[in-house]
C-alpha positions as CSV (number, residue, x, y, z in Angstrom):
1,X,-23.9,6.4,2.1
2,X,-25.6,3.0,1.0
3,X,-25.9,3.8,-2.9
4,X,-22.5,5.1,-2.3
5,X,-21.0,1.6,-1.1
6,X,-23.2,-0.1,-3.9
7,X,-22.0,2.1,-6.5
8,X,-18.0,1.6,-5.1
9,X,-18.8,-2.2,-5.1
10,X,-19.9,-2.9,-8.5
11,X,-17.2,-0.9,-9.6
12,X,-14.7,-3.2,-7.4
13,X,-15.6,-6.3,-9.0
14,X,-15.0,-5.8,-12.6
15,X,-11.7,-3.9,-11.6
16,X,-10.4,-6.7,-9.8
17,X,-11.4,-9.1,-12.9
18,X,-9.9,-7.0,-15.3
19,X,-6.6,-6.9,-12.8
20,X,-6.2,-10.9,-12.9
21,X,-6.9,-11.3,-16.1
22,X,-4.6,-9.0,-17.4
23,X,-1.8,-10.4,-15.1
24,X,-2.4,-14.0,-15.9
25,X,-2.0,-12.4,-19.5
26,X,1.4,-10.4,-18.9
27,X,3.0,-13.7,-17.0
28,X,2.8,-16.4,-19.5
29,X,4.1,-13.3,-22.2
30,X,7.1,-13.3,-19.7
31,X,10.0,-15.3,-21.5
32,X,11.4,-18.2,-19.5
33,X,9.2,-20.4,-17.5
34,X,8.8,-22.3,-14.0
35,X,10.7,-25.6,-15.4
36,X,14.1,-23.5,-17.3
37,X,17.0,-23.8,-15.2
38,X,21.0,-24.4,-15.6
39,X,19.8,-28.1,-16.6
40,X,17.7,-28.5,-19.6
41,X,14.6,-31.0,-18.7
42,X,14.0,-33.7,-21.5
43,X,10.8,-33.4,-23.6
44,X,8.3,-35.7,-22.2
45,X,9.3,-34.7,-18.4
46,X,8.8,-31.0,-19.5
47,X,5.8,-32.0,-21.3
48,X,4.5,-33.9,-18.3
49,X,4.8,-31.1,-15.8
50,X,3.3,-28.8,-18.2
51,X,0.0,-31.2,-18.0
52,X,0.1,-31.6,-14.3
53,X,-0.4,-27.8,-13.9
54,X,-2.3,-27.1,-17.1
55,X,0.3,-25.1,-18.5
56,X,-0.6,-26.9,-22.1
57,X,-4.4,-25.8,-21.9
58,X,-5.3,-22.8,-24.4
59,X,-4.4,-19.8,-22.8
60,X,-8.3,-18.5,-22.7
61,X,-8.7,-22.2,-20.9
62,X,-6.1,-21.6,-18.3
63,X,-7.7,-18.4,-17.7
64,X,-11.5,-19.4,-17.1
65,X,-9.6,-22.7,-14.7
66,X,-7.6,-19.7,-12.5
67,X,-10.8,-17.6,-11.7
68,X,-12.8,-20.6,-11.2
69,X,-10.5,-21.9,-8.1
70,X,-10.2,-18.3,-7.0
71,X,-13.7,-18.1,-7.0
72,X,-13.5,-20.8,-4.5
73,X,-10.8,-19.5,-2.7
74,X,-8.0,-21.8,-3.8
75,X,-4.8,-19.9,-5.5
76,X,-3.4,-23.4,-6.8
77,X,-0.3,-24.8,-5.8
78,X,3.5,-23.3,-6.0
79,X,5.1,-24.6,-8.5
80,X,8.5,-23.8,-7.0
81,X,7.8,-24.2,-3.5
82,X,6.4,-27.5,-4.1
83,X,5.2,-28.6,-0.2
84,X,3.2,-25.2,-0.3
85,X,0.1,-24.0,-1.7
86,X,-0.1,-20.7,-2.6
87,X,-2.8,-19.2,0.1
88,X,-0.2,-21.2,2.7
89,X,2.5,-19.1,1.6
90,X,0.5,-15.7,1.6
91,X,-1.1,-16.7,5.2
92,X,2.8,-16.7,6.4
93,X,3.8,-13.3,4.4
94,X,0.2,-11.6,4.6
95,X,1.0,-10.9,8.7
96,X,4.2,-8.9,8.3
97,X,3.3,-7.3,5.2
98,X,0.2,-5.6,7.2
99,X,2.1,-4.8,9.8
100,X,4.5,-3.0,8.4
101,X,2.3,-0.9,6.5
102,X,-0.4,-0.8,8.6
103,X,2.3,0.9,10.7
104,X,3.8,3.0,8.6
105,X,0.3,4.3,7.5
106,X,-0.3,5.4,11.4
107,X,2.8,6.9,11.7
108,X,2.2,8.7,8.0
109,X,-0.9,9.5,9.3
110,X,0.3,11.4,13.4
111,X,3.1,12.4,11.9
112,X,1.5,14.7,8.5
113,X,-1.4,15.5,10.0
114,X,-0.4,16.9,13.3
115,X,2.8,18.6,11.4
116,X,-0.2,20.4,8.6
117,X,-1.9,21.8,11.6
118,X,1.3,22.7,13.3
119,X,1.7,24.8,9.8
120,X,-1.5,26.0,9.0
121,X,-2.2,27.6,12.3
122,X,1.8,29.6,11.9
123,X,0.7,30.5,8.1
124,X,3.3,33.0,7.0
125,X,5.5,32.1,10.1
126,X,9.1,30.5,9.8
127,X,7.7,27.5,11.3
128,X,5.4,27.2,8.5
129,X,8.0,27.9,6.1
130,X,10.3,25.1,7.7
131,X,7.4,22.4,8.0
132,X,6.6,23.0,4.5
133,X,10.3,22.6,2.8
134,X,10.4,19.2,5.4
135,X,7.6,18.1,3.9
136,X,8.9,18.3,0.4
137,X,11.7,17.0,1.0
138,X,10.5,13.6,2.5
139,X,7.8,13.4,-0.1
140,X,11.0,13.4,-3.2
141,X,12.7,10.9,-1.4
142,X,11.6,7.0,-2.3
143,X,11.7,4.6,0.0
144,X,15.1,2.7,-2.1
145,X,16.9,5.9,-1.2
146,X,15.9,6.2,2.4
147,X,15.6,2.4,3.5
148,X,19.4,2.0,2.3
149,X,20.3,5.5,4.2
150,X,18.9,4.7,7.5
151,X,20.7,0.9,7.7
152,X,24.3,3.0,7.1
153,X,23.3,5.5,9.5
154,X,21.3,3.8,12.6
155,X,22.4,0.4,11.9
156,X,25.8,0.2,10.7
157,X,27.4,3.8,11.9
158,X,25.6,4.4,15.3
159,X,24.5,0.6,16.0
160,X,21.2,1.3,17.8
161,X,19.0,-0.9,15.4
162,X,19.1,-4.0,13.7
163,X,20.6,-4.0,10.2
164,X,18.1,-6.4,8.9
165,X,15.8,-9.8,9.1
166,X,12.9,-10.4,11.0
167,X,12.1,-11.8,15.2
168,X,8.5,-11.9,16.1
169,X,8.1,-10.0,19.4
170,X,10.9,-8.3,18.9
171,X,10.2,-4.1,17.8
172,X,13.3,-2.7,16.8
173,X,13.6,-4.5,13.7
174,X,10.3,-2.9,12.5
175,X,11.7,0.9,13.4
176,X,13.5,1.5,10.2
177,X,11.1,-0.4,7.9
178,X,8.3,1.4,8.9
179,X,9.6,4.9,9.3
180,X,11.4,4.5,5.7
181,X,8.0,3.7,4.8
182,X,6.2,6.3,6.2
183,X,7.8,9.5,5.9
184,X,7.8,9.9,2.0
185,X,3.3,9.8,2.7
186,X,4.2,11.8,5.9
187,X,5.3,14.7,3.8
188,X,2.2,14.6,1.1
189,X,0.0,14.3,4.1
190,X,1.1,17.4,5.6
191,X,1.0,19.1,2.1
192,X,-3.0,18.4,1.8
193,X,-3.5,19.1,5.4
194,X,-1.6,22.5,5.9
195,X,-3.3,24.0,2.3
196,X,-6.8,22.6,3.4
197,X,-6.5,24.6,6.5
198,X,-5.4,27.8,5.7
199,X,-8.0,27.3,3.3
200,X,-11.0,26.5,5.8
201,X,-9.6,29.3,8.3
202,X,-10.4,31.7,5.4
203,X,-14.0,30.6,4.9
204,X,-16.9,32.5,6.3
205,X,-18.6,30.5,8.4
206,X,-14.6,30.4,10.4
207,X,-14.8,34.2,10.5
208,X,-18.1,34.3,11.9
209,X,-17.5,31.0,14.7
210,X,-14.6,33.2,15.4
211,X,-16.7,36.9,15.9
212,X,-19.0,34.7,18.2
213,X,-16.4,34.6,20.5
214,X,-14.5,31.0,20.0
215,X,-11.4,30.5,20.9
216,X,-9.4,29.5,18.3
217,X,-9.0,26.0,19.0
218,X,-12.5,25.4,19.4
219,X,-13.0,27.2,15.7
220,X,-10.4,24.7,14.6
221,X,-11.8,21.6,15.8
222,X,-15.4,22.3,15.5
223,X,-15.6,24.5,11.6
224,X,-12.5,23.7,9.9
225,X,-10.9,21.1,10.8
226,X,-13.5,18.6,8.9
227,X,-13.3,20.2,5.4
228,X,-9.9,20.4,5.6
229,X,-9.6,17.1,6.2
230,X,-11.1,16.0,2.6
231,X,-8.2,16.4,0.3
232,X,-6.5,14.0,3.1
233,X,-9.1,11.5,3.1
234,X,-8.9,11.1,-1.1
235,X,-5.4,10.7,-0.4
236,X,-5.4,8.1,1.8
237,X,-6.8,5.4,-0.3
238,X,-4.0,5.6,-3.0
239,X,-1.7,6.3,0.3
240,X,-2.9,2.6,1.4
241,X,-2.1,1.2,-1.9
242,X,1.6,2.5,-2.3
243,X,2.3,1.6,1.0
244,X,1.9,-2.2,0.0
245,X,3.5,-2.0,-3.1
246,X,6.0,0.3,-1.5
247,X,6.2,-2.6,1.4
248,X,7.8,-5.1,-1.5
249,X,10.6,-2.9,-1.5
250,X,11.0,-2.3,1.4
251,X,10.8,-6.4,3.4
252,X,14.0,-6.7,0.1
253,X,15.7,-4.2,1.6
254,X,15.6,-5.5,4.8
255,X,15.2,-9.0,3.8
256,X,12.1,-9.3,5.8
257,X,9.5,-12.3,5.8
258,X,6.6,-10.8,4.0
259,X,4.8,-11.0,0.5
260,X,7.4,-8.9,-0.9
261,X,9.8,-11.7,-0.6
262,X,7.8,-14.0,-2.7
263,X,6.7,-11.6,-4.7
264,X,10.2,-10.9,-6.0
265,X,10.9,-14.6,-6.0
266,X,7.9,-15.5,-7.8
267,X,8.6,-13.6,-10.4
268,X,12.3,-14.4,-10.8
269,X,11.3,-18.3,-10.7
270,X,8.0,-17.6,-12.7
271,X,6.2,-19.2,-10.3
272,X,2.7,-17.7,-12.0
273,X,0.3,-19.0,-9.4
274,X,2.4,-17.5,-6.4
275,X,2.9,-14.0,-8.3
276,X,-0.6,-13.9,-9.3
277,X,-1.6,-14.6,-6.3
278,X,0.1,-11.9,-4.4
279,X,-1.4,-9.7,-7.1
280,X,-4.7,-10.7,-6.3
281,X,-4.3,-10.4,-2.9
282,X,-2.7,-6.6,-3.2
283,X,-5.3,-5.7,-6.0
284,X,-8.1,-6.6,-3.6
285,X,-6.6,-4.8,-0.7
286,X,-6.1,-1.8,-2.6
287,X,-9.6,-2.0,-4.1
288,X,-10.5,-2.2,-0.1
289,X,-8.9,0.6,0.3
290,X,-9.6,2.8,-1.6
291,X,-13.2,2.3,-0.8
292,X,-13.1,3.4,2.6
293,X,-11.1,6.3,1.6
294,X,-14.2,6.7,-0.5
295,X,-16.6,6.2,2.3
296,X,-14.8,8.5,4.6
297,X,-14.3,11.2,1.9
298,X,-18.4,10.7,1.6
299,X,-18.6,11.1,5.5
300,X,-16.5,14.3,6.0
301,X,-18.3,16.0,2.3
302,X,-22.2,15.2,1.8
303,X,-21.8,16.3,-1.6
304,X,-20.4,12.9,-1.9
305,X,-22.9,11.3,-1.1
306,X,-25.3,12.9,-3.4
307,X,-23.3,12.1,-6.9
């Protein structure tokens, strides 16, 4: 499991490189930039903000400056939000951002995993046949089509939820977010889980736990509930990762407080440090990730381990 972790970490590294890099690349090859507006700034003002934030250094230059202040932990300042740095503005968004998806990939989680089983042991059965066509049906449907569907239906028609925004301490303005969030990995979950199942059940060693005498929820959770639990697990990392980039969409959408509002912002006001930044961040947490979902995968499969 070591070697495994060391071989997932030097991998990391470059990937995350190659990530900011090619970013900080893509931004400045964005037309427009941080100082256009309605009013048209005069030369030397333009050219003196351009100076202050090193946006007249060689582009290689500005490049090697950005990854040496990351390196030290420092994302540079906003250069829209001008009484904020960017790590102050991700330490305000970061919090809500996490919760909603570290929420919604719970929920995912309880709700595909428990409805697989629920399938795979009524293989053949209506039940399996219903859970199934659920399950396809949430995964087809994004999280634009149902975020919007569930604010007419449980906020605007029936009234039980908030429509939008944000109160700390307060719960039911996370319900829709994070259900509109989960149930599209819900379904794919339950997908993996059911056909890893029926798959396990099938296996010999099952058949021969179940000769012994086993009942058939002791077969379940001691033979074949582990290996049908790897597809899952390699799921789960990329799971994590649209979850957050699925979370931008969804804090617009209900004009929530988190890194999805400055992303969007960011990017409208080319505010490079700020959206690079938030890229960083998310590239780093998906990275993270997707090596535990690597780790796990290694735990449930000793093959794994071995390649």
């Amino acid at each position: 499991m070591r070697a495994l972790l060391v071989r997932r970490l030097l991998t990391a590294i470059p990937t995350l490189l190659g990530v900011v890099i090619l970013s900080f690349i893509l931004m400045r090859l964005a037309p427009g930039g941080p100082f256009d507006g309605e009013r048209a700034l005069d030369e030397d003002t333009r050219a003196a903000l351009d100076a202050a934030y090193g946006l007249d250094l060689p582009l290689g230059e500005q490049i090697a400056l950005y990854i040496g202040r990351l390196l030290q932990g420092d994302f540079g300042p906003s250069l829209v939000y001008r009484d904020f740095t960017v790590s102050e503005l991700i330490a305000q968004g970061l919090p809500v951002s996490l919760t909603i998806g570290g929420l919604a990939l719970i929920l995912a989680c309880v709700l595909g995993i428990g409805g697989g089983l629920w399938a795979a042991v009524r293989a053949g059965r209506w039940q399996d046949e219903a859970i199934m066509g659920l399950a396809t049906l949430l995964t087809a449907l994004p999280v634009f089509v149902t975020g919007p569907l569930f604010v007419l239906i449980f906020a605007l028609g029936l009234g039980w939820l908030p429509v939008s925004g944000w109160e700390p301490g307060n719960p039911s303005y996370l319900v829709l977010p994070v259900i509109a969030l989960a149930l599209p990995f819900a379904g794919a979950i339950a997908k993996l889980t059911r056909a890893g199942l029926a798959k396990a059940l099938n296996e010999d060693h099952v058949r021969t736990a179940r000769a012994r005498g086993l009942s058939e929820r002791t077969v379940i959770r001691r033979h074949a509930l582990r290996p049908a639990l790897v597809p899952v697990a390699s799921y789960l990392g990329p799971a994590a990762a649209g979850l957050l980039t699925g979370a931008v969409i969804i804090e617009t959408v209900f004009a929530l407080p988190g890194l999805g509002r400055y992303f969007v912002q960011g990017a409208l006001n080319r505010d490079y440090p700020l959206v690079l930044g938030v890229v960083t961040l998310y590239a780093g947490l998906i990275i993270l990730f997707n090596l535990v979902a690597d780790l796990i995968y290694g735990w449930l499969d000793p093959r794994m381990r071995a390649e």
